[in-house]
Structure formats: C-alpha cells, structure tokens
VEXPAPA-866522 format. One line per 10 residues: number of its first residue (from 1); their letters; for each residue x, y, z of C-alpha. Coordinates in nm, 2 decimals. Layout:
<sites>
NUM) A) X/Y/Z  ... .
</sites>
This chain:
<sites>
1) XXXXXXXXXX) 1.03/-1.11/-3.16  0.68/-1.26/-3.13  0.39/-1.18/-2.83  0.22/-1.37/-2.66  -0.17/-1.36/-2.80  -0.31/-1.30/-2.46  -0.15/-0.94/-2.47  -0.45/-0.90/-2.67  -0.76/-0.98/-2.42  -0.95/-0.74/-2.24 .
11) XXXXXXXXXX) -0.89/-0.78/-1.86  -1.07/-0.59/-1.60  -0.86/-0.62/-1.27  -1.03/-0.56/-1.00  -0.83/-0.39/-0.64  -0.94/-0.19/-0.32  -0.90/0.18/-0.39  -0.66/0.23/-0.12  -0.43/-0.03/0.02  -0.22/0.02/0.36 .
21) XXXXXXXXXX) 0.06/-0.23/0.44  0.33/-0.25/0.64  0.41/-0.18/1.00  0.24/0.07/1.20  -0.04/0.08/0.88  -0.31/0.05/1.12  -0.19/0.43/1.25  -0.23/0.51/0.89  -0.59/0.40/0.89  -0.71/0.67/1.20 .
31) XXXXXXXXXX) -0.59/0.95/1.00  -0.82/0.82/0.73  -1.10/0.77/0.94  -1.06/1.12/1.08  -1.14/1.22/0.71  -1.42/1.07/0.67  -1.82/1.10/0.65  -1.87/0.78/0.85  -2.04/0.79/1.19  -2.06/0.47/1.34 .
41) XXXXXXXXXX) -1.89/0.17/1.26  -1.95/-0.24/1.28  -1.71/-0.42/1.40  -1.69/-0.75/1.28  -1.43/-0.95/1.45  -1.42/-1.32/1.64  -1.37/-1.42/2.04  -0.99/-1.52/2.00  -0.93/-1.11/1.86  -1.14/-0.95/2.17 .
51) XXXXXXXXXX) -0.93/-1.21/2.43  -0.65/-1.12/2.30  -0.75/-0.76/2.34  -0.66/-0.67/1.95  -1.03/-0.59/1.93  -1.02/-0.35/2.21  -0.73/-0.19/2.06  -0.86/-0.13/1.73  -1.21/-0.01/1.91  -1.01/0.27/2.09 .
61) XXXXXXXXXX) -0.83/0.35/1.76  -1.21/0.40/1.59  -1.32/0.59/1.89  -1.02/0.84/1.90  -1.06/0.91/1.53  -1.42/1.02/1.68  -1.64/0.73/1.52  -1.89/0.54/1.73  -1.82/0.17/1.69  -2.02/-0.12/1.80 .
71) XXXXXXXXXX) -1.88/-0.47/1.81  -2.00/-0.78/1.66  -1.77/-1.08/1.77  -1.97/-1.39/1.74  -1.80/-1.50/1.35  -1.70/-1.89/1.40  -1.39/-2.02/1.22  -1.57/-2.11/0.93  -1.84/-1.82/0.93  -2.20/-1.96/0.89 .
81) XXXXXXXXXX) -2.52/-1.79/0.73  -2.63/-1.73/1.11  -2.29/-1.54/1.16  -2.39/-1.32/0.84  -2.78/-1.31/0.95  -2.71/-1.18/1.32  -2.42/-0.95/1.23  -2.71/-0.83/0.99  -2.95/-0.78/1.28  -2.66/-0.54/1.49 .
91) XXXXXXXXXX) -2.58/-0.36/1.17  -2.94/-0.26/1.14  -3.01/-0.22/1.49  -2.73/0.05/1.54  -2.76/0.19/1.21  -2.40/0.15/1.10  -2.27/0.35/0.80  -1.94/0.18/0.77  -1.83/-0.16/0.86  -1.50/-0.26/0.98 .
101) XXXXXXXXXX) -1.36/-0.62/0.95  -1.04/-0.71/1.23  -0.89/-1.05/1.18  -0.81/-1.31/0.95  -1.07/-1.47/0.64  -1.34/-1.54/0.89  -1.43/-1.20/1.01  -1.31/-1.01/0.66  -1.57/-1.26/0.48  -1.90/-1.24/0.70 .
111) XXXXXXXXXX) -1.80/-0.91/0.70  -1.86/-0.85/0.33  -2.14/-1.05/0.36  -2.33/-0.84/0.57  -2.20/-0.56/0.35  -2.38/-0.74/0.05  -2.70/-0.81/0.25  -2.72/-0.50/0.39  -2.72/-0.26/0.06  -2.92/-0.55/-0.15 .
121) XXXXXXXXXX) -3.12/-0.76/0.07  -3.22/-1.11/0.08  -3.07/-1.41/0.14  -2.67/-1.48/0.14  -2.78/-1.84/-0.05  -2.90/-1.63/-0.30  -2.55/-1.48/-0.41  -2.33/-1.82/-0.46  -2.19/-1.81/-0.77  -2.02/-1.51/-0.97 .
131) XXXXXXXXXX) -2.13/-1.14/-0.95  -2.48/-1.19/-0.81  -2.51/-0.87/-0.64  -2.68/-0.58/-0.81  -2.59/-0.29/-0.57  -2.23/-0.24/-0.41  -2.20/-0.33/-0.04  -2.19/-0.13/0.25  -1.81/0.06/0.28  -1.61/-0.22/0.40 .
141) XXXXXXXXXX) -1.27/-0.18/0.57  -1.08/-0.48/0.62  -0.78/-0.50/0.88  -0.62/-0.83/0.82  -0.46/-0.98/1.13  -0.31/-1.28/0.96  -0.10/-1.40/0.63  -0.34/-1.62/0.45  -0.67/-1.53/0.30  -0.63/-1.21/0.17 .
151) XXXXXXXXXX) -0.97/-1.13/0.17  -0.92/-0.76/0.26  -0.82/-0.76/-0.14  -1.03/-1.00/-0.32  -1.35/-1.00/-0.47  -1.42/-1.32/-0.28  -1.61/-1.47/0.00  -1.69/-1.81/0.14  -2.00/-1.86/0.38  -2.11/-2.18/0.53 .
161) XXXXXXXXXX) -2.44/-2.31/0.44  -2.48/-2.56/0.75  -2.82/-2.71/0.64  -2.62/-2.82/0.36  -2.26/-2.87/0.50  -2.14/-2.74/0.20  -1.90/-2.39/0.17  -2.05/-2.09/-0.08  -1.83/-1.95/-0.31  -1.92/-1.60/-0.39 .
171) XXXXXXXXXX) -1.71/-1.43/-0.65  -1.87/-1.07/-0.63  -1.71/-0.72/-0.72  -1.98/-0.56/-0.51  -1.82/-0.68/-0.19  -1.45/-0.54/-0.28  -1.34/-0.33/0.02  -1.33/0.03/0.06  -0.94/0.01/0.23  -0.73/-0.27/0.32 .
181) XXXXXXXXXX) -0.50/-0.26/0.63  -0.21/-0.55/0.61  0.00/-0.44/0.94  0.23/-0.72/1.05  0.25/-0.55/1.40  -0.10/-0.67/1.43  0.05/-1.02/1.31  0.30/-1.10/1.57  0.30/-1.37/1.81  0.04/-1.55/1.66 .
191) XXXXXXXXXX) 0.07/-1.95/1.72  0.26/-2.12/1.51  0.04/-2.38/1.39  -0.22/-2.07/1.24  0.09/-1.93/1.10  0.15/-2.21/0.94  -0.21/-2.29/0.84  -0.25/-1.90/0.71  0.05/-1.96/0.52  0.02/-2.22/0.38 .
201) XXXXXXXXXX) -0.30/-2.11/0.22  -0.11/-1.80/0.07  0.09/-2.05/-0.10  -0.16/-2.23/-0.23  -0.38/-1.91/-0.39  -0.04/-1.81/-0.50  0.06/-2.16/-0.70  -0.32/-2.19/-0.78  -0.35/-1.88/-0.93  -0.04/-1.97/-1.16 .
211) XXXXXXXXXX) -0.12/-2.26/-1.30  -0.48/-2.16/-1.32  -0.63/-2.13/-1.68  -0.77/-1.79/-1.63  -0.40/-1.71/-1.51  -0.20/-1.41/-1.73  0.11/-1.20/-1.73  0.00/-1.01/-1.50  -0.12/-1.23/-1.19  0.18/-1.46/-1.32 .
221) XXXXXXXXXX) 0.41/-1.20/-1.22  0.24/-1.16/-0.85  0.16/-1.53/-0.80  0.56/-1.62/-0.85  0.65/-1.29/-0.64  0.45/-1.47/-0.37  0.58/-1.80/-0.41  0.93/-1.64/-0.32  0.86/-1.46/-0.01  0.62/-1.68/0.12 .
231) XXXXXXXXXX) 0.84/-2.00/0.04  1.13/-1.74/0.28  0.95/-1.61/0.53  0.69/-1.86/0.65  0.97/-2.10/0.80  1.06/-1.80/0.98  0.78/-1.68/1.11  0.67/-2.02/1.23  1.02/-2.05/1.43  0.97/-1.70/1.59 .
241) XXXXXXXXXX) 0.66/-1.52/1.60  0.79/-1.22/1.70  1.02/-1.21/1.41  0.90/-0.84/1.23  1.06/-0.92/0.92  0.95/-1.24/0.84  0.59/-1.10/0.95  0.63/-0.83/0.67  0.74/-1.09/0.41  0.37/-1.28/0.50 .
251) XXXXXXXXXX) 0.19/-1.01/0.50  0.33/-0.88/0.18  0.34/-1.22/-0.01  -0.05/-1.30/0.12  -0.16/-0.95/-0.03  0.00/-0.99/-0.39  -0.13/-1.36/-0.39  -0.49/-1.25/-0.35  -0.48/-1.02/-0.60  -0.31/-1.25/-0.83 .
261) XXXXXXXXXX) -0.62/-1.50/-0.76  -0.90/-1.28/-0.74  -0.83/-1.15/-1.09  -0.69/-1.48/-1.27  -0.91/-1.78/-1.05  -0.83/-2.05/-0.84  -0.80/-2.43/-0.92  -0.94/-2.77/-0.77  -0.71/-2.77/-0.48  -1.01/-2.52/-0.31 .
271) XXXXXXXXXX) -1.23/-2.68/-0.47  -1.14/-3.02/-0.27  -1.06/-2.84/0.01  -1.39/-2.67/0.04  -1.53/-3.00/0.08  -1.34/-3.09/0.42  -1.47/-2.74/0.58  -1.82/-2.79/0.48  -1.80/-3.16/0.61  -1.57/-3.14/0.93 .
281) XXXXXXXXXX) -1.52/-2.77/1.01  -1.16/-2.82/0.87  -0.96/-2.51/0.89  -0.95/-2.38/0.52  -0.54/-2.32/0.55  -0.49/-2.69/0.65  -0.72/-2.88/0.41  -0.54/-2.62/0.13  -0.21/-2.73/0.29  -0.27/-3.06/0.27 .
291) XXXXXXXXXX) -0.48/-3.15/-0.09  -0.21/-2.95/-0.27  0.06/-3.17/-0.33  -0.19/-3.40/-0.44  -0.39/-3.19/-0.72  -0.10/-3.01/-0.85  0.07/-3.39/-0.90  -0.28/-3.45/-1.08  -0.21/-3.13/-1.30  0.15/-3.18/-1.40 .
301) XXXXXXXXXX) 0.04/-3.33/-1.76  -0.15/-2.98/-1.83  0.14/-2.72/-1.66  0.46/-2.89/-1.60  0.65/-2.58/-1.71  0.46/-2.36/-1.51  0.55/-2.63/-1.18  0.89/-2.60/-1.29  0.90/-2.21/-1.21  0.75/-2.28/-0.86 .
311) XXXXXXXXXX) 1.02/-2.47/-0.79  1.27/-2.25/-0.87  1.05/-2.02/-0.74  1.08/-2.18/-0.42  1.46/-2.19/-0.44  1.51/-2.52/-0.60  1.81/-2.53/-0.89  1.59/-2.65/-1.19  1.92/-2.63/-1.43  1.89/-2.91/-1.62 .
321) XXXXXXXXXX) 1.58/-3.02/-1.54  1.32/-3.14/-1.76  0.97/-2.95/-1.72  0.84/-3.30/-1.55  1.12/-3.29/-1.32  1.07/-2.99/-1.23  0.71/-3.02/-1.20  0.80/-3.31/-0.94  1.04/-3.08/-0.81  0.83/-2.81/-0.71 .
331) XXXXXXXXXX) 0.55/-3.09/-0.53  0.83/-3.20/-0.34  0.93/-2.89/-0.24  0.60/-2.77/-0.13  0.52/-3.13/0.07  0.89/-3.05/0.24  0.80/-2.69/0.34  0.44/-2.85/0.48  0.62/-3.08/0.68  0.87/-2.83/0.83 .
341) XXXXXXXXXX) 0.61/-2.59/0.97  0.43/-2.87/1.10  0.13/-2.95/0.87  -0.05/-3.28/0.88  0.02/-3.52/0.61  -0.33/-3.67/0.55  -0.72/-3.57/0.54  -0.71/-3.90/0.79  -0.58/-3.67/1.05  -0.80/-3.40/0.98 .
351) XXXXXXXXXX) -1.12/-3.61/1.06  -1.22/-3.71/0.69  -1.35/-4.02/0.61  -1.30/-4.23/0.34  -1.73/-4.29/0.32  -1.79/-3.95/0.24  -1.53/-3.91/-0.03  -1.82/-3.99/-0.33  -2.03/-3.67/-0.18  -1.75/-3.47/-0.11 .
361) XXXXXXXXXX) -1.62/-3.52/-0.50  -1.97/-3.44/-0.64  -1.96/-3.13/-0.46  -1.60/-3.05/-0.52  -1.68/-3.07/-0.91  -1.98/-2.86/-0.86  -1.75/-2.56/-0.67  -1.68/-2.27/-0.89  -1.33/-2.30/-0.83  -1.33/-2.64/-0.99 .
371) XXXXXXXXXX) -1.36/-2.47/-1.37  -1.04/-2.27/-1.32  -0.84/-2.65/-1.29  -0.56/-2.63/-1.57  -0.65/-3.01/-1.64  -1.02/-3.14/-1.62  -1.11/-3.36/-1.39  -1.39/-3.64/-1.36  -1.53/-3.78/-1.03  -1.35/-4.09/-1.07 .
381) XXXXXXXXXX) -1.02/-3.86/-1.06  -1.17/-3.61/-0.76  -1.23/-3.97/-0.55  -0.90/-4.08/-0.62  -0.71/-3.74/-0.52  -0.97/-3.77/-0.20  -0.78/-4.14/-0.13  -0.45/-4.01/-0.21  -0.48/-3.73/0.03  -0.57/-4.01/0.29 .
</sites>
C-alpha cells in the first residue's frame, strides 16, 4: 500500500483551548466564568442582538457568574476600523480584563480586533496580512449566535478599511479565542434570509477549504463532514427557524468548516467576494453565496475529483460519473441549494456594477485569500468571473 507524501509535512493546527457546542452551551460557559480570574468584561455585540434582547440575556448571565460587564454595541454589519477604534476607547476606559464577543462574524471579528489592539497597540491597518501581531490578544470569548463565520474558531478576522473600501484580511494566531460558545438555542428564529446567507457562507469555507491548495487529510475530512450537514440542515432551518435540530446540524457543520479553513486556507471565491463588501456593504454570506458557483466552475480543470466528492457530498449519486461530471455535478448542486433558500442569482442584484469590476479584480488578486486558489488566476480571468456572476 502506498501514502500519500503529504503525511510527511509538518502542520501546526491551530484551535481554541476549550470549545462549547450544543444546546444549553451558553449554561456551560457561567460555570466557567465563575472559575475564573476575570473581573470585568467587554461586551462586543451589534443593535439587532440588544433589540432582540439576546444581549441582555447574556449580560445577566455575566453578571450572575459575578463579572462586571459593560456593553459595546455599535459593530456595523461589516465592522469598520472606527467600530475597532471606539470599542478600543470603552475597553480602556472601563479597564476590561476579558472581552466577550455575542453574535455572528461581525461582533466575534471587531471583537478580536480590539483584542489585538489592545495587548499590542497601534493601528488595525497595520496587521493585514498573516501573523502580524507580536503579543497574544486580550482573552477573547466568542458566543456565536449564527451558522456561518465561525470566527469564534479561526485564526481570522476581516475589518473594513472605509478610506479604502477595501476589506482586511488578517490571518493572526494571536487573535485565536480563549472559549468558543456554538449554542443553537441562541440560533433559533433567526430570519430566514440570514440563515440562508450564514449558511451559505459555511458552505463555501467548507468547499473552499477542500479544494484549496493548502487543503490536507485532515481539514479534508472536516470540510466534507461540513458539506454533509450543512447541504441537510440549511433547507431545514430556512423552512423552520425554530427547528432545534436542524439548528444543531448548522451550528455543528459551521464549526468543523472553520477549523478546516483556518488551518488549510481559503480560495478566490473570498477573495472576489471581499471585493463586493468593501465596495457596496454586501453581506459577506451573500456575495460568498453567489461568486461560488462561478469560481469553483473556473477551478474544475485544477480539482475536478475533489468537486466530484462535494457532490456526493451533497447527496448527489456520482456512480458512473466522470470527475468533470461530477465537478459539474456538485456546481449544480450548490446553485440548486442557493436557489431553494432563496439566494440571489447575480452580483446585479446585490448592487454591483459592471464599471467597477477592473478595481474590484485588482484588488481581489491582491487579497490573501487569492494565493490559496487551486488554479491561478489572471485579471483578465477575475473580470470575467466578475461578468459571469452578473
């Protein structure tokens, strides 16, 4: 029997040292706290989270486990360097010890942000790129309220730059949280339309991260495992938000996704859909939703086996297929599941225009997502998956 000669690589996978999922985690989480040196927390969360009152019931959680807490709830959609720079400025001013994040990408990202600032100074501009950061970041703990981003597990953050309108890609172990909380009690009755924009952006860190070429047995075995119970339980959850299970499925196949693609990389679907954020606010979930079909088409001549297992990964029968066929199989099977939870089928809709593709590919190429891409692509190509998308 023969081995596969990346057996022999070093890898150094990177994970939060303590992980809570499932429901009633966030119960799990106050015992913890109640163990702990901490004294006064940040919490980092958005509007929608403190109308909703999940905010409020997270705060009295912190304050029975006997922590002061202060809340910082200005983060935007896509958080901005002001988010980071006046979550700072409360940080500082209340002398937090511990900072909690409550909701979905947004908060969890400015939230290790001001974690990085706050331990090594500066400014967040200065830490695009990949391990930046000389000191770890202020103890994070992330409480993830939807199935999408999994930031609460990766060594990743995006931050606006709007001087620029570009998105910052920081790719920094230093931000990595303390604890994770994925409780899909905390998930239910959400809209449909952010479940289905969450979702979809699990799916697509999930069939990034396999076809990626940093991408190994290891984060193969999590990406496909995500593909399954995403590809299951999103329908689901979009039909009936209060459906527990399906819920659980999310949360689970969002958590093993991030940690497939914040140890093996992502592709040029992020760094594309980057580009639509940065330009028009786009939510992340939705441009990812949308570009995907597109860039993984572009890809097929570099991993049309690897396509192949996504669609049977996604529950098409492949017997029989040729790798192409499959390939095409699994696009059409992802532009089938966008279509039944209700995702736009063009950048058109999503405010893009076609003027701004030649900027938005000369920034896509510059992303540091775009070097993961299992098949190298030239501006000319980046323009045309832009027109494609249209």
């Amino acid at each position: 029997m023969g081995y596969n000669r990346k057996m022999l690589q070093n890898r150094t996978i990177f994970l939060p040292p303590v992980s809570m999922i499932g429901p009633g985690a966030l119960n799990d989480l106050k015992a913890e706290l109640e163990g702990s040196s901490y004294e006064k927390a940040l919490l980092v969360t958005d509007k929608v989270l403190v109308e909703l009152g999940v905010a409020k019931k997270v705060k009295d959680m912190i304050d029975a486990a006997g922590l002061q807490c202060v809340v910082f709830d200005e983060v935007k959609p896509n958080p901005t360097t002001k988010n980071v720079n006046d979550g700072l400025v409360v940080l500082k001013e209340n002398n937090c010890d511990v900072i909690i994040t409550l909701g979905g990408g947004s908060p969890q990202d400015c939230g290790k942000a001001v974690g990085i600032l706050a331990t090594n100074g500066g400014d967040i501009k200065n830490y695009e790129g990949v391990h930046l950061s000389k000191k770890k970041a202020l103890p994070i703990i992330a409480i993830n309220t939807t199935a999408g981003t999994a930031s609460e597990v990766t060594i990743n953050y995006v931050i606006t730059d709007e001087e620029r309108q570009v998105k910052m890609v920081m790719v920094d172990k230093n931000c990595l949280v303390s604890i994770a909380v994925n409780d899909p009690e905390l998930m239910l009755g959400k809209p449909a339309a952010l479940t289905a924009a969450t979702g979809m952006d699990a799916l697509t860190h999930a069939i990034e991260a396999y076809v990626t070429a940093g991408a190994y047995r290891w984060t193969d075995v999590l990406a496909l495992e995500s593909i399954k119970l995403i590809a299951e339980g999103l329908p689901k959850a979009v039909k009936d938000g209060s459906d527990l299970e399906a819920r659980s499925m999310m949360a689970w196949g969002q958590f093993v996704a991030g940690q497939s693609f914040s140890n093996a990389g992502l592709g040029f679907v992020h760094s594309m859909a980057h580009q639509l954020g940065g330009m028009y606010n786009t939510p992340h979930g939705v441009a990812n939703a949308v570009l995907l079909p597109h860039v993984e088409r572009y890809n097929i001549p570099e991993c049309a086996a690897k396509l192949k297992n996504v669609a049977e990964a996604m529950g098409v029968d492949v017997a029989g297929m040729s790798d192409e066929e499959g390939a095409n199989a699994a696009i059409a099977a992802i532009e089938a599941l966008s279509k039944e939870v209700g995702i736009p089928s063009g950048i058109e809709a999503l405010g893009a225009k076609k003027e701004d593709f030649d900027l938005m590919a000369t920034n896509a190429l510059a992303d540091i997502c775009a070097g993961g891409n299992p098949r190298e692509v030239s501006h000319a190509d980046a323009v045309a998956i832009y027109e494609a998308a249209f």
